[in-house]
Backbone as CSV, one residue per row, in Angstrom:
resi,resn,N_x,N_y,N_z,CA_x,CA_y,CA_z,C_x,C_y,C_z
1,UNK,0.838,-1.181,0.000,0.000,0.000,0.000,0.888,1.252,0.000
2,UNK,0.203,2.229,-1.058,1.076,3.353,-0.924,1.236,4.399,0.801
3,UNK,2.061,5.123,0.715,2.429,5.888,1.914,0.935,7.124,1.426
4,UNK,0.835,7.357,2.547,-0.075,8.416,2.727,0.717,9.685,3.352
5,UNK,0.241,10.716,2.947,1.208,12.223,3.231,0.113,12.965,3.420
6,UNK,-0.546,13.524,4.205,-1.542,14.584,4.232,-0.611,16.334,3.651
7,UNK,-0.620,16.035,2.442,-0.025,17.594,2.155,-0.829,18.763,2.243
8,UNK,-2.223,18.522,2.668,-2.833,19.886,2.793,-2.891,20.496,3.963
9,UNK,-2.784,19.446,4.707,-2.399,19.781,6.455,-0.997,20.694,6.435
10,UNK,-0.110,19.622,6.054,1.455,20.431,5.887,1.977,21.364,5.189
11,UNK,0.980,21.902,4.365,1.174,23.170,3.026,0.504,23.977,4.397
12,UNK,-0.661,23.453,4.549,-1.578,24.932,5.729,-0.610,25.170,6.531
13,UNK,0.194,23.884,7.753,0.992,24.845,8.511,1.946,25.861,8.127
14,UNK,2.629,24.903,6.877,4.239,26.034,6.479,3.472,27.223,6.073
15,UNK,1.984,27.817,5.520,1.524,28.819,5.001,0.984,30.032,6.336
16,UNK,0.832,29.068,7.165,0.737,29.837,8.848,1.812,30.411,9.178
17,UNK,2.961,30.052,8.980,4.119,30.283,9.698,4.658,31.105,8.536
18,UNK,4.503,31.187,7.337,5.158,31.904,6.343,4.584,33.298,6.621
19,UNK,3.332,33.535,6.802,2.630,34.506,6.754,2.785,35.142,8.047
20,UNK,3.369,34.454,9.187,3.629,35.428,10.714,4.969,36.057,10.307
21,UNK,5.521,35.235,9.248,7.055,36.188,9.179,6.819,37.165,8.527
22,UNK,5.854,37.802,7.760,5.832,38.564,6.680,6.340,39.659,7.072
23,UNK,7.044,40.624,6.369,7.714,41.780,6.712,8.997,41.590,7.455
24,UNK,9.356,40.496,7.401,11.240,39.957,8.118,11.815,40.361,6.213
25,UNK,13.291,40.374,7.060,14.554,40.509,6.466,15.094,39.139,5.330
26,UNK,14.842,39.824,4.329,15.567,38.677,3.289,14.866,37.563,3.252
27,UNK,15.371,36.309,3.429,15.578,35.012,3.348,14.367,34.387,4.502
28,UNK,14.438,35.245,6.003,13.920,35.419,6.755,11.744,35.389,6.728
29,UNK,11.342,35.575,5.407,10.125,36.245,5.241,9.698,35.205,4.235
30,UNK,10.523,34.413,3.214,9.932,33.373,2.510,10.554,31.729,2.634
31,UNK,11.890,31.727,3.019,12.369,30.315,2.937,11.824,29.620,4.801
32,UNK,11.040,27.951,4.203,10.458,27.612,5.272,11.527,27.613,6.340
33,UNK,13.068,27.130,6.324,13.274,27.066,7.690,13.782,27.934,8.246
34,UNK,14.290,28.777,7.549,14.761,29.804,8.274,13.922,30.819,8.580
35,UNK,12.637,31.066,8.188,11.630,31.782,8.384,10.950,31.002,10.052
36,UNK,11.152,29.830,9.864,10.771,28.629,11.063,11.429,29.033,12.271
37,UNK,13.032,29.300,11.877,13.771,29.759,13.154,13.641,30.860,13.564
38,UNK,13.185,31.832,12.945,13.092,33.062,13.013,11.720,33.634,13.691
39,UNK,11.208,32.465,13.632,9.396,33.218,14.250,9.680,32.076,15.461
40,UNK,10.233,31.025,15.673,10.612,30.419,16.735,11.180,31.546,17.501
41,UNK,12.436,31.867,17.811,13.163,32.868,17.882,12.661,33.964,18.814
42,UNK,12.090,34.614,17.904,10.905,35.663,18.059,9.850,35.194,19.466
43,UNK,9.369,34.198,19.134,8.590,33.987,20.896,9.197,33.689,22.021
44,UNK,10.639,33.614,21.885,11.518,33.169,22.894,11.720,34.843,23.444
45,UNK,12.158,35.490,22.440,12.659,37.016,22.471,10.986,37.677,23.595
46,UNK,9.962,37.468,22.722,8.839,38.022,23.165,8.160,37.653,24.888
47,UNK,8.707,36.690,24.558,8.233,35.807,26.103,9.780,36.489,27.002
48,UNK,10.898,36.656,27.241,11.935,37.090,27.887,11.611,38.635,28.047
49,UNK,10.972,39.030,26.928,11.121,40.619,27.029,10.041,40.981,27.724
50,UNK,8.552,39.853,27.834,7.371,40.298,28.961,7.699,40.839,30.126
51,UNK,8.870,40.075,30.708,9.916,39.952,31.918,10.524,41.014,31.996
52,UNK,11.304,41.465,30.976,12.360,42.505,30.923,11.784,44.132,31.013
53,UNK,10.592,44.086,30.348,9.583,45.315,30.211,9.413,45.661,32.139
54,UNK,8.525,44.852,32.493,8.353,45.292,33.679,9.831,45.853,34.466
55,UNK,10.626,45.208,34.742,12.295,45.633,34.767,12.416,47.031,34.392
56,UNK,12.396,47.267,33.648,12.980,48.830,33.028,11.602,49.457,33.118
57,UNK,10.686,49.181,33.017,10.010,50.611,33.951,9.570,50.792,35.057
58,UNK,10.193,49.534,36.316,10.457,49.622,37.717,11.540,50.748,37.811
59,UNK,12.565,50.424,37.025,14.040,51.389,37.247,13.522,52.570,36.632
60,UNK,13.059,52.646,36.074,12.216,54.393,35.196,11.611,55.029,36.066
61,UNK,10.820,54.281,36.851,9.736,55.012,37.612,10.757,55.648,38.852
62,UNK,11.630,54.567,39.440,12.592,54.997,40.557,13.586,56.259,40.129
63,UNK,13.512,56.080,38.978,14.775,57.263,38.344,13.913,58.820,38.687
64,UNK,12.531,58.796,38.199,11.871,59.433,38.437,11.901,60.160,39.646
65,UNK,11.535,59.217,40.368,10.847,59.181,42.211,12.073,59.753,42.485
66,UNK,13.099,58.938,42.400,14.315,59.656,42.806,15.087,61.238,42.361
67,UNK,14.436,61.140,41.070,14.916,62.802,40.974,13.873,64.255,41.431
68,UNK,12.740,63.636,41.657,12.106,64.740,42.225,12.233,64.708,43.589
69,UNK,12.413,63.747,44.503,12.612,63.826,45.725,13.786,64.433,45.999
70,UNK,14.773,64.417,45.185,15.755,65.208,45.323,15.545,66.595,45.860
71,UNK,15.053,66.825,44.529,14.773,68.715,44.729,13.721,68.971,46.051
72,UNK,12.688,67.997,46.641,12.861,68.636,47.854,13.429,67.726,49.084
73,UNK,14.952,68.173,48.685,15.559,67.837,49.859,16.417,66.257,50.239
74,UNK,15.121,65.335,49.754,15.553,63.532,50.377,16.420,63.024,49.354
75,UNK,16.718,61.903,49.896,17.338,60.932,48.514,15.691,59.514,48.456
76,UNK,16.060,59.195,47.041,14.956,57.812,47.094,14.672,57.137,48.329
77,UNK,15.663,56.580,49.432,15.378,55.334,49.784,14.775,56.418,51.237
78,UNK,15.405,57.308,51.656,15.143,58.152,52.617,13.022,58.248,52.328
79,UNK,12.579,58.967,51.397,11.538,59.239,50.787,10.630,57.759,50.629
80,UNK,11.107,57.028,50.253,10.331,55.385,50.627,10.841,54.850,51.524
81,UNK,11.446,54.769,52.611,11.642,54.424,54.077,10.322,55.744,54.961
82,UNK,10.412,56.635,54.499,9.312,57.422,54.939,7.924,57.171,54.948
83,UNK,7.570,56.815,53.457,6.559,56.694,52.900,6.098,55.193,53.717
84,UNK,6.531,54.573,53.914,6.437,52.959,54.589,6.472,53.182,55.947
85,UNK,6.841,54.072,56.744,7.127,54.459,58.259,5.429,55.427,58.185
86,UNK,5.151,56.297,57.278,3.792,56.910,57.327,2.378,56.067,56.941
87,UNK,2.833,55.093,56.486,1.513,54.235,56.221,1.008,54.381,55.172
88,UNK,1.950,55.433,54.200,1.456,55.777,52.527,1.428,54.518,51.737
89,UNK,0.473,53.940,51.128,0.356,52.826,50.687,0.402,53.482,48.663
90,UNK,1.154,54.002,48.251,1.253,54.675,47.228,2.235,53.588,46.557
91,UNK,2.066,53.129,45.251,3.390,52.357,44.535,3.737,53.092,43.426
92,UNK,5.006,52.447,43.018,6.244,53.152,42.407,5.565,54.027,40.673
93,UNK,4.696,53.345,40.488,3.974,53.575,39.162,3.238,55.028,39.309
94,UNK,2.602,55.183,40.469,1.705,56.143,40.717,2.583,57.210,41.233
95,UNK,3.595,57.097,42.190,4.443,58.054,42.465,5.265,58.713,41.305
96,UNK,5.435,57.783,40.672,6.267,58.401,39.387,5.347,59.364,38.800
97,UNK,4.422,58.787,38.021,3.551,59.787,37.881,2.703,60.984,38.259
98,UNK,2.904,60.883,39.390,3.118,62.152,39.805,4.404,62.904,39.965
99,UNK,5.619,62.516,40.311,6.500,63.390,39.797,6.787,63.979,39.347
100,UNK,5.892,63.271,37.832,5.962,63.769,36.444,5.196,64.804,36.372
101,UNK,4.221,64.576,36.849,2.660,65.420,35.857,2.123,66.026,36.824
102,UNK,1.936,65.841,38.046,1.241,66.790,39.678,2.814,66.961,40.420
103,UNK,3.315,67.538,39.975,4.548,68.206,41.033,3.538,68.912,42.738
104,UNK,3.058,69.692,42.416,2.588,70.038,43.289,1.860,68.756,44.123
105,UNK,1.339,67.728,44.043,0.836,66.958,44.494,1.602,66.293,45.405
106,UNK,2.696,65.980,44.335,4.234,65.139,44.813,4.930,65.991,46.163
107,UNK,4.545,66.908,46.329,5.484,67.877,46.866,4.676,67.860,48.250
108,UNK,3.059,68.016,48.064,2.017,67.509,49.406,2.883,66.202,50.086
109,UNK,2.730,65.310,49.443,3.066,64.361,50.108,4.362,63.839,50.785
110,UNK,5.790,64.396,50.086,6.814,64.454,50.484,6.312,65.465,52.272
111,UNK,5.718,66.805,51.812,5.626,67.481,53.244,4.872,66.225,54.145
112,UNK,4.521,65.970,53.567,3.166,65.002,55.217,3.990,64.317,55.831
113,UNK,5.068,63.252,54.938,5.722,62.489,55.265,7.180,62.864,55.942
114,UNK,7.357,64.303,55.702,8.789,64.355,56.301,8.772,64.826,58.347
């Protein structure tokens, strides 16, 4: 008996995977395997960088926190050793943003707490 090959199954996947590369580099956007490694690749990159995102705008927000607390007066850890000794239940996301955008707000609360 002959071998059986379902090629419409296996044309549909390589045509799934051809079409997530679309818009890659060269070789990258039409040849199956290297287009294969390349969108492989890519979810490894995407899945590490979910991780890495939160990371760098923990340190953003602190860069923040930390440079406006400056100007009145504290350093970062002084200003959140405070904030944790006053019972301010405020996190790093929201403080930043205010740093940024309600100075005056930021500046209330540094007074309450010092």
């Amino acid at each position: 008996m002959p071998r059986s090959v379902n090629h419409v199954a296996s044309r549909a996947k390589r045509k799934r995977i051809l079409k997530l590369t679309r818009g890659y580099y060269g070789a990258r956007k039409n040849v199956w395997t290297v287009a294969k490694n390349t969108w492989e690749k890519g979810l490894t990159y995407a899945y590490r960088d979910r991780k890495q995102k939160k990371r760098s705008f923990r340190a953003l927000w602190i860069q923040r926190i930390n440079a406006a607390a400056r100007l009145e007066g504290m350093s970062y850890s002084q200003l959140m050793g405070a904030l944790h000794k006053a019972g301010v239940e405020l996190n790093r996301k929201v403080l930043a943003d205010l740093a940024m955008n309600h100075a005056e707000a930021f500046k209330a609360i540094v007074a309450k707490v010092k």
